[in-house]
VMD Tcl script that draws the C-alpha trace (Angstrom):
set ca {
  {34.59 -65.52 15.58}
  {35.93 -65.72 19.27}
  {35.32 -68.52 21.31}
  {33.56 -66.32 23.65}
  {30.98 -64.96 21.08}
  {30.47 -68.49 19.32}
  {27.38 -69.46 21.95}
  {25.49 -66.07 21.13}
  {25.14 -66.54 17.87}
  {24.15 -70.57 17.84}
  {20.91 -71.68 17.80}
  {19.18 -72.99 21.00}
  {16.19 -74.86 22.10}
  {14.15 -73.67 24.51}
  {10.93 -75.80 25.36}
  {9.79 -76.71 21.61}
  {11.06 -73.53 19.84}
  {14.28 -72.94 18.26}
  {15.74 -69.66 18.52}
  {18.34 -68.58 16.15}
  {20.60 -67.11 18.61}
  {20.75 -66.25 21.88}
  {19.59 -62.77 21.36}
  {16.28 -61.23 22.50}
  {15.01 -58.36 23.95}
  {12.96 -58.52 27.11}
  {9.59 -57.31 27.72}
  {9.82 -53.51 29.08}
  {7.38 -50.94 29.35}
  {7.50 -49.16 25.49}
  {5.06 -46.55 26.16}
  {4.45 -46.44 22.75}
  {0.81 -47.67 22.43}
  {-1.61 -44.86 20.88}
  {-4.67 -44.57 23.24}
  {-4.33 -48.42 24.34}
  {-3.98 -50.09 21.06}
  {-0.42 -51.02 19.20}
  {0.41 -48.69 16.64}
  {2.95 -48.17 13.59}
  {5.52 -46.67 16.01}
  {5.43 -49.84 18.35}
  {5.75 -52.33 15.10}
  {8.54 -50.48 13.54}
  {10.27 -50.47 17.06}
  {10.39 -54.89 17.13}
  {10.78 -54.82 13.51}
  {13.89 -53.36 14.01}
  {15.27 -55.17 16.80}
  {14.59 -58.55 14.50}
  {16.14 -56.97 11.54}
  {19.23 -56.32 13.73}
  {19.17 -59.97 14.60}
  {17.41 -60.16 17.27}
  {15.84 -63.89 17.67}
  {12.99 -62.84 19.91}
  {11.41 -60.11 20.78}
  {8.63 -59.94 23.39}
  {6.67 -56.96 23.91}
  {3.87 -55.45 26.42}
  {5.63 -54.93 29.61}
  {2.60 -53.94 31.08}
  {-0.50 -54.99 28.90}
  {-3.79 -54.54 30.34}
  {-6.78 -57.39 30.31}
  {-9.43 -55.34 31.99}
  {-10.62 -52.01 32.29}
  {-10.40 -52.17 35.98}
  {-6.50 -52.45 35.36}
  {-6.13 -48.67 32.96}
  {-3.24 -49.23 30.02}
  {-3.69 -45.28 28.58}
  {-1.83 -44.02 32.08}
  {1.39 -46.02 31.23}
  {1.20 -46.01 27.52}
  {0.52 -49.97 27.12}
  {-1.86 -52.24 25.13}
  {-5.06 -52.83 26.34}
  {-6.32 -56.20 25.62}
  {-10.05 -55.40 26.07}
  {-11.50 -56.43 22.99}
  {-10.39 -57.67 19.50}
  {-9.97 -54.24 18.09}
  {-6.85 -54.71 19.12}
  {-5.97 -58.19 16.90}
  {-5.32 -56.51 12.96}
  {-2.07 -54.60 15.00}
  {-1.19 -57.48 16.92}
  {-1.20 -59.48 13.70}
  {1.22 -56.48 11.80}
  {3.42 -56.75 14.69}
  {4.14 -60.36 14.67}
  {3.81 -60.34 10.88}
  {6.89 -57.76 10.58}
  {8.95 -59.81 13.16}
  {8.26 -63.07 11.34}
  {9.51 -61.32 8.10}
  {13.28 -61.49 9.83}
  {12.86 -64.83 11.14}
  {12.53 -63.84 14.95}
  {10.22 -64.84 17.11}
  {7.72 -62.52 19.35}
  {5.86 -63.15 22.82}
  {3.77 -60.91 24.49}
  {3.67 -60.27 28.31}
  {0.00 -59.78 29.89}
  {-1.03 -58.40 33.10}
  {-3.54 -56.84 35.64}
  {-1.86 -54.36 37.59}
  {-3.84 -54.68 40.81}
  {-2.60 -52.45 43.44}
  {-0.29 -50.63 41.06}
  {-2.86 -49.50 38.51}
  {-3.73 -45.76 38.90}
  {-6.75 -43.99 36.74}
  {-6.72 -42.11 33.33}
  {-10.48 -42.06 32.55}
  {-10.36 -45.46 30.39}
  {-11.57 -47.27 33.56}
  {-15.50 -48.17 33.65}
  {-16.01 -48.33 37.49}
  {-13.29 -48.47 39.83}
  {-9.57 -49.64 40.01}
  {-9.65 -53.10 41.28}
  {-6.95 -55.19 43.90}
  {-6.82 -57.63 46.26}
  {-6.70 -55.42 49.28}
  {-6.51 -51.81 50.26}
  {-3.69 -50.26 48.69}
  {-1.26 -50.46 51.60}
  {1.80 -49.00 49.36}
  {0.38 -46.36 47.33}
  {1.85 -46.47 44.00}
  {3.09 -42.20 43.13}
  {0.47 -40.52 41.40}
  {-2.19 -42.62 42.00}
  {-5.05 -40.53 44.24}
  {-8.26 -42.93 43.67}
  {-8.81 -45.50 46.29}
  {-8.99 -48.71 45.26}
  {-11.70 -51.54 46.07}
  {-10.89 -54.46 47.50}
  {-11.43 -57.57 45.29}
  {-13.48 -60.51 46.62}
  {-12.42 -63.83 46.01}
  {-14.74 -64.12 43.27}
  {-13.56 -61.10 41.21}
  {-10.28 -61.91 41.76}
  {-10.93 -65.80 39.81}
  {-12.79 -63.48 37.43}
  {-9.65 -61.45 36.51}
  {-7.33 -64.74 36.62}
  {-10.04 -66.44 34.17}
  {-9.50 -63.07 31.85}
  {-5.74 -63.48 32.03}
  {-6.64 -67.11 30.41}
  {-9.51 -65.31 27.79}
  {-6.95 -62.84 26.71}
  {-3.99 -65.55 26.33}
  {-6.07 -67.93 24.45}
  {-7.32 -65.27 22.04}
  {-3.97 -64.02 21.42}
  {-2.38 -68.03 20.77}
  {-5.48 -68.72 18.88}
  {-5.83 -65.86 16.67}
  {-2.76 -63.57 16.70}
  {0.47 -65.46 16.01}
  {-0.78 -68.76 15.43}
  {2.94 -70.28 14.86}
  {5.47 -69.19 17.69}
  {4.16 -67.05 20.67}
  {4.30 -68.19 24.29}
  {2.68 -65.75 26.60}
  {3.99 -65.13 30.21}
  {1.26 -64.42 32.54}
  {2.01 -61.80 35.17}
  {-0.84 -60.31 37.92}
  {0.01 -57.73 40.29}
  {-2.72 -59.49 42.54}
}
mol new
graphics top color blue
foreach p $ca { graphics top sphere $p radius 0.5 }
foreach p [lrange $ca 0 end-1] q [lrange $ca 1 end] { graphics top cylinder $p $q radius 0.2 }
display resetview
């Protein structure tokens, strides 16, 4: 092996994980969730990239931890409720199988959510949207302080629930808000 290649394929240490390499694959929108939940498609998709060798793979560009913040439109996971855990589990289950590890990326979209019916109320940000975000016509409501520390606290609910019960050994979650 070339001199130049010999880092990519050592181990490193990042915080209190080991990676294998210094491969991985970066959260990205999939679009390949099946009306908000992870499906076959979406597991077969990281299982693949840590059969090639991949040594982590991190998925959800965009998942969704409220209603007020619609997953369907863009194709992603919404973390609502624990229906979504058993696919969560096959995921990281499959990834684990090649020895790679797998984080997940959470969000609220805020300004840039737009409707697609999955929504109970109303689309939810921290002011008027003053950049309207293409193809979204519904208005959105401005969140009071109070909503907004509601949505932060269900960035936490949903991160806890997915270190606690979902991949128990390896998964750090990045927390991103569009607030």
């Amino acid at each position: 092996m070339t001199s130049e290649l010999r880092s990519l394929f050592s181990p490193i240490q990042v915080g209190r994980l080991t990676l294998k390499n210094r491969i991985y694959s970066s959260a990205h929108a999939e679009a390949m969730a099946e009306s908000g939940r992870p499906g076959e498609r979406l597991r077969r998709y990281h299982e693949a990239k840590a059969r090639g060798g991949c040594a982590l793979t991190i998925f959800g560009g965009s998942s969704s931890v409220h209603p007020s913040s619609p997953a369907a439109a863009w194709k992603q996971i919404a973390n609502h409720d624990d229906s979504i855990i058993p696919a969560y589990r096959a995921i990281a289950d499959a990834v684990h199988d090649h020895e790679c590890l797998v984080f997940t990326q959470i969000t609220h979209l805020g300004r840039r959510a737009q409707a697609d019916g999955e929504e109970t109320d109303v689309l939810l940000a921290p002011f008027r949207n003053l950049l309207p975000t293409i193809g979204n016509e519904h208005s959105q409501l401005e969140m009071s302080v109070v909503v907004a520390i509601l949505v932060y606290a269900l960035i936490a609910w949903v991160l806890a629930r997915l270190m606690a019960i979902i991949f128990f050994r390896d998964v750090t979650v990045a927390r991103r808000g569009f607030l």
